[in-house]
C-alpha positions as CSV (number, residue, x, y, z in Angstrom):
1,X,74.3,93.2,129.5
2,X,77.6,91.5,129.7
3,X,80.0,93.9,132.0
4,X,82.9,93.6,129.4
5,X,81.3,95.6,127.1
6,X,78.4,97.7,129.1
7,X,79.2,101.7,128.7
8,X,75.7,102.8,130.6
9,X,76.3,106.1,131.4
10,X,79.8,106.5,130.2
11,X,80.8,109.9,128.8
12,X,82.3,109.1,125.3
13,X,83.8,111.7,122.9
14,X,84.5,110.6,119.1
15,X,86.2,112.8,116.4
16,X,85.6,111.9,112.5
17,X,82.2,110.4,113.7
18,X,80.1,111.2,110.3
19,X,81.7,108.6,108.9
20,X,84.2,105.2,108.6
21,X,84.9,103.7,112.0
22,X,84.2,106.8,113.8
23,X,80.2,106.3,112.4
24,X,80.3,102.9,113.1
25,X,81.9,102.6,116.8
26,X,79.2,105.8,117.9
27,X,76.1,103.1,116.5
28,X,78.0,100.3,118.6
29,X,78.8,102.2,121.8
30,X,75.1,104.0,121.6
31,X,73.8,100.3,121.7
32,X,75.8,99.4,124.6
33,X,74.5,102.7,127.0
34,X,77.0,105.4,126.1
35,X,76.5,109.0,126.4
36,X,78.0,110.8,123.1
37,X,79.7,113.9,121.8
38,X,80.6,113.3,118.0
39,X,82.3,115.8,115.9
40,X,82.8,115.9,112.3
41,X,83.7,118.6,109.8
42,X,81.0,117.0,107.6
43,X,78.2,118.5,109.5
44,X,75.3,117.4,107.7
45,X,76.8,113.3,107.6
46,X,77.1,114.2,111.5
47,X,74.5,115.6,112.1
48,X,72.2,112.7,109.9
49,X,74.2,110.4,112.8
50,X,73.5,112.1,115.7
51,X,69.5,112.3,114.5
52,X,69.6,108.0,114.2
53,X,71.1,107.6,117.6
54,X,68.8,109.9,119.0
55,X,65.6,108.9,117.7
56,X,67.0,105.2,119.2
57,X,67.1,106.8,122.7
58,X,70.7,107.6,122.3
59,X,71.8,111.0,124.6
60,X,74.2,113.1,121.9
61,X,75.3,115.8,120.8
62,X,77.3,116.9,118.2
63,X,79.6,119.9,117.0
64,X,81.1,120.6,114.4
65,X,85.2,119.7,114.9
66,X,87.9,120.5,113.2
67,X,90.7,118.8,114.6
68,X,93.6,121.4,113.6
69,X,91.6,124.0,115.9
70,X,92.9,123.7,119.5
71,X,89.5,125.1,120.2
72,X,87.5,122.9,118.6
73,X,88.6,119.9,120.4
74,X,88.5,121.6,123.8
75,X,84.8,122.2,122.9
76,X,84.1,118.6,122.4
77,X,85.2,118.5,126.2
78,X,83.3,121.1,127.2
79,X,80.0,119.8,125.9
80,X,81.1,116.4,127.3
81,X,81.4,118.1,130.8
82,X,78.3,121.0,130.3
83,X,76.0,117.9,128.9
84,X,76.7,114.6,130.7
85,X,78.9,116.1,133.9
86,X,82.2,114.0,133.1
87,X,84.2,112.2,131.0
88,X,84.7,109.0,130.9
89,X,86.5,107.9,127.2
90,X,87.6,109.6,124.0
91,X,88.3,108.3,120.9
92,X,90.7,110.8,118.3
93,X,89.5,108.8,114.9
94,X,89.5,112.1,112.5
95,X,92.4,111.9,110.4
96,X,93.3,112.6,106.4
97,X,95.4,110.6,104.0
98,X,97.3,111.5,100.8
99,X,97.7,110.0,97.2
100,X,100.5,108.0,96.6
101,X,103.4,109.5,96.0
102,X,107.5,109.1,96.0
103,X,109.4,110.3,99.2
104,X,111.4,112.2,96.9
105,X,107.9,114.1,95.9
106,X,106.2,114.9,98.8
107,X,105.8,118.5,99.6
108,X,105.4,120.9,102.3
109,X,101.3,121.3,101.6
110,X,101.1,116.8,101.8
111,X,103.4,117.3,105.0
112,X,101.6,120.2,107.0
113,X,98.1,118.6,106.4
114,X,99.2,115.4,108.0
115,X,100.7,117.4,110.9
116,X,98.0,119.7,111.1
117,X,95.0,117.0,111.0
118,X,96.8,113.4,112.2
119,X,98.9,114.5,114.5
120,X,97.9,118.2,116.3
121,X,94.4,116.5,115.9
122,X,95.5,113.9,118.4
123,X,97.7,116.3,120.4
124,X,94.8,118.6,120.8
125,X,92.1,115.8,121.6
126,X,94.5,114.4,124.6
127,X,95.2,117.6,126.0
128,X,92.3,118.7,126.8
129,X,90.5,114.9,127.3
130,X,93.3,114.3,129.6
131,X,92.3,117.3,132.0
132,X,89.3,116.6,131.9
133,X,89.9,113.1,133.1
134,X,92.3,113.4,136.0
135,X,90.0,112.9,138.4
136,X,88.6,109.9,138.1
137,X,90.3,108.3,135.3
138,X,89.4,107.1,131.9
139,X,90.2,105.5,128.4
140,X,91.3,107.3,125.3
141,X,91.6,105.3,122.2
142,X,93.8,107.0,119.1
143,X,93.5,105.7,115.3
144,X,96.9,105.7,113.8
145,X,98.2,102.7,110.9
146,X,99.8,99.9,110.4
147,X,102.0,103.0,108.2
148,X,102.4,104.0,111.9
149,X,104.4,100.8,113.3
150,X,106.3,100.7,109.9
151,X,107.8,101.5,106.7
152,X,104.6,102.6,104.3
153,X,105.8,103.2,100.7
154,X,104.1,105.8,99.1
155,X,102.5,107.5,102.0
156,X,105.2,109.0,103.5
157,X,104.3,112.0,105.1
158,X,100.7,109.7,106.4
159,X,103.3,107.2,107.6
160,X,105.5,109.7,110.2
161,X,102.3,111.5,111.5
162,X,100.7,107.6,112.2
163,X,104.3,107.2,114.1
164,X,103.7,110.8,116.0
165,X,100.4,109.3,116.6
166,X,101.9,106.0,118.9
167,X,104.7,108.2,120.2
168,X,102.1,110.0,122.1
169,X,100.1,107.2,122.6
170,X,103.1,105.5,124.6
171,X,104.3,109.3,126.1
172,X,100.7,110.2,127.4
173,X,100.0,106.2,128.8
174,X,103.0,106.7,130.8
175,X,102.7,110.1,132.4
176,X,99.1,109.6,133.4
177,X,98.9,105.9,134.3
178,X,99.2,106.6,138.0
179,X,95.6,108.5,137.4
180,X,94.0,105.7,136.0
181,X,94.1,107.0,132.6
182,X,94.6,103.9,130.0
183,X,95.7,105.6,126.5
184,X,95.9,102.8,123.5
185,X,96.4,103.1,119.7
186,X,94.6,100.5,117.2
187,X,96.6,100.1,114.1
188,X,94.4,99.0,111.1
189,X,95.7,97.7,107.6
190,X,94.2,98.9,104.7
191,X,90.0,98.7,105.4
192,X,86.8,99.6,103.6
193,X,86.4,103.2,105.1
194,X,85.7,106.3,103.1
195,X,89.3,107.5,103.4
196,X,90.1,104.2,101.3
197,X,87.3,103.5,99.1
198,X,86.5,106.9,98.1
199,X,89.1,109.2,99.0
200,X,92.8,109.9,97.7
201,X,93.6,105.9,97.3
202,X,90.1,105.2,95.8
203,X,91.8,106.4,92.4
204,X,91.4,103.1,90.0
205,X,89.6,101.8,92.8
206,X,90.0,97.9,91.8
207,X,93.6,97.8,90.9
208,X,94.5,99.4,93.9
209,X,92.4,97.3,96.4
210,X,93.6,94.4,94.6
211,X,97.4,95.5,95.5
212,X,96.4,96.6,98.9
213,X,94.8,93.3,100.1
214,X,97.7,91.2,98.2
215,X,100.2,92.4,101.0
216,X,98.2,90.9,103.8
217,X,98.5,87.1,104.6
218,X,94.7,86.9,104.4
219,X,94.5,88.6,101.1
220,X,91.8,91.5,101.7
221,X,91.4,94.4,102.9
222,X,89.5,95.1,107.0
223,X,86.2,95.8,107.2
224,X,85.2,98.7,109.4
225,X,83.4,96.4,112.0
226,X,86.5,94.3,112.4
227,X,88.7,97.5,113.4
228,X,85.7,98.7,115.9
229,X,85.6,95.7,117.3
230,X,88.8,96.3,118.5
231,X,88.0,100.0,119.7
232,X,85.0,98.4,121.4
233,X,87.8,96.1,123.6
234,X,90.5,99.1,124.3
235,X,87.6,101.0,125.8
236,X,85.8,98.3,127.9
237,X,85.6,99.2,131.5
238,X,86.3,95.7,132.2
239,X,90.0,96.4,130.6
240,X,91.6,98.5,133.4
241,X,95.2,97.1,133.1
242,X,96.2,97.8,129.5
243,X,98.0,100.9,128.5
244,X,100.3,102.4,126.0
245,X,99.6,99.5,123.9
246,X,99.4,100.1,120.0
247,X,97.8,97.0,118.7
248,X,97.5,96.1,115.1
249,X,94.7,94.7,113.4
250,X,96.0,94.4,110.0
251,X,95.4,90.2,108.6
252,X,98.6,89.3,109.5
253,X,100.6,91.7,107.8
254,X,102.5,92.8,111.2
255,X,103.6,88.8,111.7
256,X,106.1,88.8,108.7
């Protein structure tokens, strides 16, 4: 297997795995070797994921996660340690959007559930990843948005918890670099996940994609295997000198 992107043996955590590019990346890193704890509030989607890798020779286990429980995300460490004896990468891919809505509209219930989910979610996951890590080392990859490196209209109160997202991407890179702990962001556009296609902005699905992909210079939306691709090269061990990096993937929408 090619070195650059050969995870035998490495410990890998993933939140929002049952689905989107959380479902996607545990199929691509279980390919490649990896060891797996996926979590999910969807238990039976996760658990339906956890029964394919296994029966493909995949070593996982999966829990039930919510992300806005502190203990929930130091469990996913904990079975990463009890399980596999370390940790070698973590992923914090759960997150929530909301419908579209004015700035002048949005409300305390829009606004806690983005803190609550997108940003403790993240705060949680690195905290306890991080410890577990100190070691020896390791990668942690967090999902925030393109509505994380700039103005997003509509999605307000997603747009400042995507920006909480990179400020602790950057804050966490740089107090841990000296123990080998790389921590990245990947920034998608608009892409053909569940949260999109069949979630709050699925509403007059056609129309809205449509609108969506007509703000990017390549005039669709991502697909979910173009975003993990991207996970895939944030967490190679072969990329041991980038950190604190938040890296769109987004058709060109970022080169305006």
């Amino acid at each position: 297997m090619d070195p650059i992107l050969d995870f035998t043996g490495k410990s890998v955590i993933i939140t929002g795995a049952a689905s989107g590019f959380g479902k996607l990346l545990a199929q691509e890193l279980g390919k490649r070797g990896a060891c797996l704890v996926l979590g999910d509030i969807n238990t039976d989607a996760l658990d339906a994921v956890a029964d394919e890798l296994a029966g493909q020779g995949v070593k996982v286990a999966a829990l039930r996660c919510d992300v806005s429980i502190e203990a929930d995300c130091k469990a996913m460490v904990d079975t990463a340690l009890a399980q596999f004896g370390h940790l070698d990468m973590a992923v914090n891919n759960a997150g929530i959007a909301h419908a579209f809505v004015p700035f002048d509209q949005l409300t305390d219930e829009i606004l806690d559930l983005q803190i609550n989910i997108n940003v403790k979610g993240v705060m949680y996951g690195m905290k306890h990843q991080i410890a577990a890590m100190k070691e020896n080392g390791g990668a942690i990859v967090n999902v925030s948005s393109m509505a994380g490196l700039g103005g997003a209209p509509k999605i307000g109160a997603y747009s400042a918890a995507k920006h909480a997202v990179i400020g602790m991407t950057k804050t966490a890179a740089v107090e841990y670099a000296r123990r080998n702990i790389r921590v990245n962001a990947v920034c998608p556009f608009y892409s053909h996940t569940p949260m999109v296609d069949e979630g709050e902005l699925s509403e007059n699905k056609d129309t809205v994609h449509a609108m969506l992909a007509s703000g990017s210079p390549m005039k669709r939306l991502g697909q979910p295997e173009e975003i993990v691709t991207v996970m895939l090269m944030l967490l190679s061990p072969a990329n041991t000198y980038m950190t604190g990096q938040s890296l769109a993937v987004d058709g060109g929408v970022s080169a305006f």
